[in-house]
C-alpha distance (Angstrom), angle and dihedral (degrees) to the residues before:
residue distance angle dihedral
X1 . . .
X2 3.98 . .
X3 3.89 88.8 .
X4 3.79 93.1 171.3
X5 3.47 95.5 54.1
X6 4.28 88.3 70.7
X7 3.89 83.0 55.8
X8 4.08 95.1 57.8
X9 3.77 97.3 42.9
X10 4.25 97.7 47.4
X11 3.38 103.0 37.8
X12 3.68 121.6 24.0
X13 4.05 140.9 30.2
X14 3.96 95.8 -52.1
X15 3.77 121.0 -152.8
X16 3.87 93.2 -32.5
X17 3.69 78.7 -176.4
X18 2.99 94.0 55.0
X19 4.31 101.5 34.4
X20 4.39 87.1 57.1
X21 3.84 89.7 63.1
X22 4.00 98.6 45.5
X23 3.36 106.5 78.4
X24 4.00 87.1 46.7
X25 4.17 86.9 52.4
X26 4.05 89.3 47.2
X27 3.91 86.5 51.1
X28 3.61 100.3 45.7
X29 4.20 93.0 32.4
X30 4.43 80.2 64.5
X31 3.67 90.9 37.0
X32 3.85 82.7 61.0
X33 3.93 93.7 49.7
X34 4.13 86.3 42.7
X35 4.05 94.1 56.7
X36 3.76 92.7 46.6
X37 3.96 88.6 47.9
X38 3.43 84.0 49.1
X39 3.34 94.2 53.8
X40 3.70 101.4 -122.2
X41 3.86 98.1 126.6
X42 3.92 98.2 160.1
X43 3.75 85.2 55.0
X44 3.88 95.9 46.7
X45 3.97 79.9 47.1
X46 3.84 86.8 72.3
X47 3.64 89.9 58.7
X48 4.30 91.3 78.7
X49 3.73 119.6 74.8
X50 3.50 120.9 -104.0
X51 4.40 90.7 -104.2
X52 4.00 86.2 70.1
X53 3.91 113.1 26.2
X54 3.61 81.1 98.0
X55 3.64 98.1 56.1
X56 3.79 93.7 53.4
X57 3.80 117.1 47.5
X58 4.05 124.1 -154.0
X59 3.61 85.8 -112.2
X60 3.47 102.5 52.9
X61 3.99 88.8 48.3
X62 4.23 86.0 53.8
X63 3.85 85.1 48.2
X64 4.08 91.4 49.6
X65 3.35 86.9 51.8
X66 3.52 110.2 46.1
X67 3.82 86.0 48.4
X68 3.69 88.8 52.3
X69 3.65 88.5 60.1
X70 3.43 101.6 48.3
X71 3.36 86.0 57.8
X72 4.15 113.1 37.9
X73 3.84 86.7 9.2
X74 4.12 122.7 -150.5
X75 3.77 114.9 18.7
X76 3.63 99.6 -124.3
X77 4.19 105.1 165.4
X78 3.94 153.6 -37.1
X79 3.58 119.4 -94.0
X80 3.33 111.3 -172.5
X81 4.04 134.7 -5.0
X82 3.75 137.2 -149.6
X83 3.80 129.3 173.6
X84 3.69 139.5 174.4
X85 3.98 145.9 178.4
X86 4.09 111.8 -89.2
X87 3.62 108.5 -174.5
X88 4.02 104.1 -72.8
X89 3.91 89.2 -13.8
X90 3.11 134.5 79.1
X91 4.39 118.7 -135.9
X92 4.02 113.6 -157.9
X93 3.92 112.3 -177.6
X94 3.61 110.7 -154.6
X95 4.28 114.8 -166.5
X96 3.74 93.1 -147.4
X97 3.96 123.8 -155.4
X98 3.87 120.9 -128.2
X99 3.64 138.8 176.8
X100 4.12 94.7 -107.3
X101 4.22 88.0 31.9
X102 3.53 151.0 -77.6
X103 3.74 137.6 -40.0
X104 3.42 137.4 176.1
X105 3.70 123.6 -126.9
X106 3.72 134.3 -171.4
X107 4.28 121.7 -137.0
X108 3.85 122.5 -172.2
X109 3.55 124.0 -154.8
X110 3.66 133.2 -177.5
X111 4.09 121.8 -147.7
X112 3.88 86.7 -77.0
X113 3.36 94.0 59.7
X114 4.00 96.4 -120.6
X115 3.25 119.5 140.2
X116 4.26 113.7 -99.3
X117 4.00 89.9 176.3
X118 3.68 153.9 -35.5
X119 3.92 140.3 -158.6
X120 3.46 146.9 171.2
X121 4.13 108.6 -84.4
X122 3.39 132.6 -143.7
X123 4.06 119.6 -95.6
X124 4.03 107.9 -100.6
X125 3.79 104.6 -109.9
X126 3.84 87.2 -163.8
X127 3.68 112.3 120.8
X128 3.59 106.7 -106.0
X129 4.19 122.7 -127.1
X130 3.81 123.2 -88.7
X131 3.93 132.5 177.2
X132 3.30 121.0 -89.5
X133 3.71 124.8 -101.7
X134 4.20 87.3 -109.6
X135 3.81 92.5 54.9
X136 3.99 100.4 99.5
X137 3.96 100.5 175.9
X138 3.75 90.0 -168.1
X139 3.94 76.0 75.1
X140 3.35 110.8 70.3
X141 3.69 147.1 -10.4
X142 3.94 145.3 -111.6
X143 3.52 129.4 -144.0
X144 4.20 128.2 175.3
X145 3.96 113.6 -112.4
X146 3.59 127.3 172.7
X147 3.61 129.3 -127.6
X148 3.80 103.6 -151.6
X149 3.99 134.6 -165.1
X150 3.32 134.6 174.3
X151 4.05 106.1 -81.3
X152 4.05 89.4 30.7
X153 3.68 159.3 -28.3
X154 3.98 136.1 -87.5
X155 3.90 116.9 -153.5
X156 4.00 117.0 -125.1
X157 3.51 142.2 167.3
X158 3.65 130.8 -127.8
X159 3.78 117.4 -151.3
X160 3.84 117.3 -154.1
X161 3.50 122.6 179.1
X162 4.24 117.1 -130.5
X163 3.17 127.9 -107.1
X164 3.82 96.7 10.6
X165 4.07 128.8 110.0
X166 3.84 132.9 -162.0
X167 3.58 83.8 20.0
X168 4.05 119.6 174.5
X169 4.23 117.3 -112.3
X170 3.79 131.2 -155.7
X171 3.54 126.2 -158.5
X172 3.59 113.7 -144.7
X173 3.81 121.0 -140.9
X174 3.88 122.6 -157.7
X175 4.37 126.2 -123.8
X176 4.01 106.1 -123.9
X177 3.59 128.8 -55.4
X178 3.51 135.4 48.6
X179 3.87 111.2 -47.6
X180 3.97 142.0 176.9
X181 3.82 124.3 -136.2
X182 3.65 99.3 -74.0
X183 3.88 93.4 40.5
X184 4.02 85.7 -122.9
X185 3.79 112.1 -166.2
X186 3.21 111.6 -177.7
X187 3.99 116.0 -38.7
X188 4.00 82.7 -22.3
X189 3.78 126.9 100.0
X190 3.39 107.7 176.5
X191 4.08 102.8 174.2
X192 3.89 93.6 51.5
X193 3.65 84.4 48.3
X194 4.12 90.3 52.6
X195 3.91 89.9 37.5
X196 3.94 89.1 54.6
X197 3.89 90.7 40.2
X198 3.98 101.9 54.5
X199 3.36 97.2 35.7
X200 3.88 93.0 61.0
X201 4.35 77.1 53.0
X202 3.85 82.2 51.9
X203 3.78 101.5 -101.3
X204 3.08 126.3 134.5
X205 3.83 132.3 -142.4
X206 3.62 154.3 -147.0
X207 4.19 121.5 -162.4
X208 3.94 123.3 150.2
X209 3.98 137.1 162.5
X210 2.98 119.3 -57.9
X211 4.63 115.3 -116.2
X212 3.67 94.0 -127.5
X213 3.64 86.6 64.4
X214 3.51 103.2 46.4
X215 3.44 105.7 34.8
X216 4.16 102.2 29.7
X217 3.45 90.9 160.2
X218 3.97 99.5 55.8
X219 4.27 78.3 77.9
X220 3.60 111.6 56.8
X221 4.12 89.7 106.1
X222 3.65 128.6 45.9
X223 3.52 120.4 -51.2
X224 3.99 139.6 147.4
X225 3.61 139.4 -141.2
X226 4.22 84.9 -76.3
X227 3.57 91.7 73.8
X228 4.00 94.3 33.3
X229 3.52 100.7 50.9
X230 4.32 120.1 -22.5
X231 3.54 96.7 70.1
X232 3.88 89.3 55.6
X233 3.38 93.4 41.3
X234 3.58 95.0 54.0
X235 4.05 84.2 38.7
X236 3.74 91.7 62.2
X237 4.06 100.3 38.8
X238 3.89 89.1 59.3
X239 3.89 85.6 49.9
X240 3.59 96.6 50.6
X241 3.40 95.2 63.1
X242 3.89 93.9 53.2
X243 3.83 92.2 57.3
X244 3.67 125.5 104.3
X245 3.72 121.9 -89.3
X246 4.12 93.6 8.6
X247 3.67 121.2 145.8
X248 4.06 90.4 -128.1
X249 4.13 77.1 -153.5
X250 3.51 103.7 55.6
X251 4.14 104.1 55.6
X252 3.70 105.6 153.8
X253 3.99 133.2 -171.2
X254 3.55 126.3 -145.1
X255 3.99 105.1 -166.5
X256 4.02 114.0 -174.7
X257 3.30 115.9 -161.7
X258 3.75 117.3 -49.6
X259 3.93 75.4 17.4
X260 3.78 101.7 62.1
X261 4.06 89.7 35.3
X262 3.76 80.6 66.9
X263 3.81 99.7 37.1
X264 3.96 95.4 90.4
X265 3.85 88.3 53.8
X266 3.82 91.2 52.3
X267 3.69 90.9 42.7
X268 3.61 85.8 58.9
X269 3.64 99.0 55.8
X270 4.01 99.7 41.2
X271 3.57 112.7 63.0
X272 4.27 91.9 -167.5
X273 3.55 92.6 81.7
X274 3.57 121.9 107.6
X275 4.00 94.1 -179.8
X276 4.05 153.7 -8.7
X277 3.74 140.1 -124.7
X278 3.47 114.2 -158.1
X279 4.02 111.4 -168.4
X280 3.81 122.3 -179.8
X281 3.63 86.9 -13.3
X282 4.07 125.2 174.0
X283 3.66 118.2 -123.0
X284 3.67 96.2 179.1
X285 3.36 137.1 52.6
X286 3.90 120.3 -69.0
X287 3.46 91.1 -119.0
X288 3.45 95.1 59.3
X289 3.74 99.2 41.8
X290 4.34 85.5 50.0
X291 3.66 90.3 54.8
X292 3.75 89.7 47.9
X293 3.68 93.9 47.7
X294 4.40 90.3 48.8
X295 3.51 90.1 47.9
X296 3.93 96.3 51.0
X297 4.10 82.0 44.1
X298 3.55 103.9 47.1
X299 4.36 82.2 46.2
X300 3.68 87.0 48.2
X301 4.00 104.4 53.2
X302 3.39 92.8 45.6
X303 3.93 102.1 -139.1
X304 3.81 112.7 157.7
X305 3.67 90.0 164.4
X306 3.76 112.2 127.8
X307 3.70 87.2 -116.1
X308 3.80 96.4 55.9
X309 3.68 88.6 46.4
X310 3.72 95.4 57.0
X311 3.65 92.5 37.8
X312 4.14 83.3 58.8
X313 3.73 93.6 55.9
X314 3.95 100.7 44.4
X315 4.09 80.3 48.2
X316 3.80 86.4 50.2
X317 3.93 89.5 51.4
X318 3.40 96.3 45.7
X319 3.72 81.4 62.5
X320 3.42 107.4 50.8
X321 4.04 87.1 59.6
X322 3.57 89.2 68.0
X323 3.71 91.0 62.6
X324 3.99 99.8 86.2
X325 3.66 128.1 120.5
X326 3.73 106.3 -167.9
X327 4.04 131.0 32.6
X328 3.81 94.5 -121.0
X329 4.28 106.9 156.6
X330 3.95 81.7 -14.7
X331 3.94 119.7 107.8
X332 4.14 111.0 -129.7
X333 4.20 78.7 -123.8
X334 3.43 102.3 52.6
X335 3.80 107.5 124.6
X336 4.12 119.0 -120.9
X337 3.39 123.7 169.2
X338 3.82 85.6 -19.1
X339 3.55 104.9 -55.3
X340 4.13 127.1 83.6
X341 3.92 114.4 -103.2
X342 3.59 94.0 -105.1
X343 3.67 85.1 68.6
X344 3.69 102.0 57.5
X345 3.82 90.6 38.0
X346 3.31 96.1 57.3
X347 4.39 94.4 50.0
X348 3.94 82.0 43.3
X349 3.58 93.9 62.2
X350 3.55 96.8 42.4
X351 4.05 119.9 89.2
X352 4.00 100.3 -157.5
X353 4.09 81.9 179.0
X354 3.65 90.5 55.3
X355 3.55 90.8 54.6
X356 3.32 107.6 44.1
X357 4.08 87.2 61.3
X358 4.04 88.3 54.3
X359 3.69 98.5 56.7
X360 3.92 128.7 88.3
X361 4.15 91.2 -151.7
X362 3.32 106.6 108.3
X363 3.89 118.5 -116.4
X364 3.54 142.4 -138.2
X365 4.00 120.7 -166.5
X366 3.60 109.1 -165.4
X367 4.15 114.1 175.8
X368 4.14 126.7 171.3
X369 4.25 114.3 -136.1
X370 3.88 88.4 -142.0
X371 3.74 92.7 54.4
X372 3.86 105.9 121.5
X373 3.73 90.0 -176.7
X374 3.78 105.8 57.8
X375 4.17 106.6 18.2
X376 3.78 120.3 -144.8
X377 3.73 86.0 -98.3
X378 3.39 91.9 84.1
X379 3.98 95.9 49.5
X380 3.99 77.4 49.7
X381 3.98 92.5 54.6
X382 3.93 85.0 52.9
X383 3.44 107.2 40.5
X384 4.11 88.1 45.5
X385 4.08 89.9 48.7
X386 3.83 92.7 51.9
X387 3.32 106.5 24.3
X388 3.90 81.8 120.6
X389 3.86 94.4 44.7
X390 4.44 97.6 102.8
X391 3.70 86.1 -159.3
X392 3.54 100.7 55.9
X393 3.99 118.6 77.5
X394 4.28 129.5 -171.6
X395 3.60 133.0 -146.2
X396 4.22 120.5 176.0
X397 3.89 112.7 -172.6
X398 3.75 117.0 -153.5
X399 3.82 93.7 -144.6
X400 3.76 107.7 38.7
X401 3.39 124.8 121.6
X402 4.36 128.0 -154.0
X403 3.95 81.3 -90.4
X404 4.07 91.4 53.4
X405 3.74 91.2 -114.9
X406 3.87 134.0 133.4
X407 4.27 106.9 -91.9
X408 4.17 130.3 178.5
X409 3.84 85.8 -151.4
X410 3.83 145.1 3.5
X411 2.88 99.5 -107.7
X412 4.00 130.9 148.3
X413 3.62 146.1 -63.0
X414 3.94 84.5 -77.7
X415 3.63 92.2 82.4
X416 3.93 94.2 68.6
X417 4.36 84.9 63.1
X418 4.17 75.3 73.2
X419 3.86 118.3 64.7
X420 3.66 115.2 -128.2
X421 4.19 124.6 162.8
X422 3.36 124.2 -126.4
X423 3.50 111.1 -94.2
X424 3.39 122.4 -75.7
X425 3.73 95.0 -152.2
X426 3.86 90.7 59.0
X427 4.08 90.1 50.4
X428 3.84 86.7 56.8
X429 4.20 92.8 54.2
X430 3.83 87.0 43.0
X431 3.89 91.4 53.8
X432 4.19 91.6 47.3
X433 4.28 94.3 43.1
X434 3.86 83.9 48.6
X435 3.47 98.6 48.1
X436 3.44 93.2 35.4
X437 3.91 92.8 78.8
């Protein structure tokens, strides 16, 4: 069992690699389906490497398709996309709209981006996500905004509840990795759940994609958590307070995970916020919180086979590179754990506990005892370091998970296949501390 693996992909940077060549694969995966649909079946030929054009004839493509019609009919779009790292190849799965339905199918590409293989997929038997109970849209509204910077733009929604002026907003912050809008992992969507949730409490709210997910390739060289997610932040807190019906003195910041480890640092360099949320939120270094997470992993699946022994030490080696605190013989691009080295040197040098005792905004530490991800010893670290801080305020729940939904057990990342909501208990303490001023 490749334990470790789970650790890379929920938690941290993720392939990066890999992550700047999937939205390309999506693309090219539907261009595919498009030239086919079009017809054009010696052309989608020349989508297939040159190892297995000959095992797949132009005719028996034609033949695929026209049988794929008869049965889904017209091709019309792609619903929804997931991809992941197979070895040397990369595996995109594109849900793909028809006529009569939808149906999964899988596409493998190699590092050239040629096709190596496709067929039809199974249907997901995970249970899809639904709105909470709490989320009464007769409540509020949503309306697109951008979030701009200088080589592009990120789509976003603002949430505004009706019938409500001078209303506080909170700008949500995504954990590590890519991310869209709701920061959906698995069937989970935790900001739409939060965005639905306050603004039933008469909050309003700010959440948008994520720049690692639309523009991949703007991070295949060294770069730092600037690029990846303060200049947005910063972007979309000077927004907020141009936005109709916005209490210009109430901006808030919900920061989840890698998110609210950063929100004292982006506190510190925007003077229009009144306060902070910090949910799941580091206190240590990455490093240590990794190892913690592989240990409680490796312990968890059980594998005392040689093989899952050895795999637990290269893992733990892997992770003891990310450790360093200056370039020295090191190139700022070198890859570790995913990310370049000017990545982890930058969040390695940066005390987010420190900061958080320097700043006047008040704070709000917010932590889940089921969350495998970041343990309660972290929400310990905090509470312990500002315990003397009068603007900062703590909250543990018993039953949270990483996700800040209800959980039996701890657990692993196979809970987020299930979709739960955030808790509704937690939206009701985020609605008084907000509106508590």
């Amino acid at each position: 069992m490749k334990f470790f693996k789970v650790l890379i992909v929920l938690l941290f940077i993720s392939h990066l690699s890999f992550a700047q060549s999937v939205v390309s694969l999506m693309n090219r995966a539907d261009q595919f389906f498009e030239t086919m649909n079009q017809g054009k079946f010696d052309e989608a030929h020349g989508f297939f490497d040159e190892s297995v054009k000959a095992q797949i004839s132009v005719d028996e493509l034609k033949l695929f398709w026209l049988r794929l019609e008869n049965s889904l009919g017209t091709y019309e779009s792609v619903d929804g996309a997931k991809s992941s790292v197979q070895g040397e190849y990369y595996q995109v799965i594109l849900t793909c709209g028809f006529t009569k339905g939808s149906q999964p199918f899988t596409f493998m590409f190699n590092k050239a981006e040629k096709l190596v293989g496709f067929f039809i997929s199974p249907k997901a038997t995970e249970a899809e996500y639904a709105l909470p109970a709490y989320a009464d849209t007769t409540l509020y509204t949503e309306k697109e905004i951008k979030i701009k910077f200088a080589e592009g733009e990120m789509a976003g929604i603002f949430t505004s509840p009706k019938k409500v002026s001078n209303f506080p907003v909170v700008i949500m912050v995504h954990g590590s990795g890519p991310s869209d809008m709701d920061e959906t992992v698995g069937s989970n969507k935790p900001f739409k759940d939060l965005a639905a949730g306050l603004a039933a409490k008469g909050i309003g709210s700010i959440r948008y994609v994520k720049r690692t997910m639309v523009y991949p390739n703007s991070f295949n060289k060294a770069f730092t958590v600037k690029e990846e997610v303060l200049d947005d932040a910063l972007a979309a807190i000077t927004l907020a307070s141009t936005l109709p019906g916005v209490n210009k003195s109430q901006i808030y910041l919900f920061g989840h995970s890698l998110g609210g480890m950063l929100a004292p640092r982006i506190a510190s360099l925007a003077a229009s916020l009144n306060g902070i949320i910090l949910a799941a939120a580091p206190a240590r270094k990455f490093a240590d919180l990794i190892t913690e997470q592989n240990e409680y992993l490796y312990k968890a699946s059980g594998d005392t086979t040689r093989a899952g022994k050895q795999q637990f030490v290269e893992s733990s080696i892997d992770i003891d590179k990310s450790r360093l605190l200056k370039l020295g013989a090191i190139a700022p691009d070198s890859i570790i754990l995913g990310a370049p080295a000017s990545y982890w040197i930058d969040l390695n040098n940066h005390d987010q506990v420190g900061t958080a005792k320097k700043i006047k905004n008040r704070i709000l530490i917010v932590q889940g005892a089921k969350d495998f991800q970041v343990s309660v010893q972290d929400f310990n670290i905090w509470r312990t370091a500002l315990a003397s801080n009068t603007n900062a305020s703590f909250k543990l729940y018993p039953d949270l998970n990483h996700l800040l939904s209800p959980q039996k057990e701890k657990g692993n990342g196979t809970q987020y296949r299930l979709p739960a909501n955030v808790d509704i208990n937690l939206i009701n303490d985020l609605a008084i501390w907000i509106k508590g001023k």
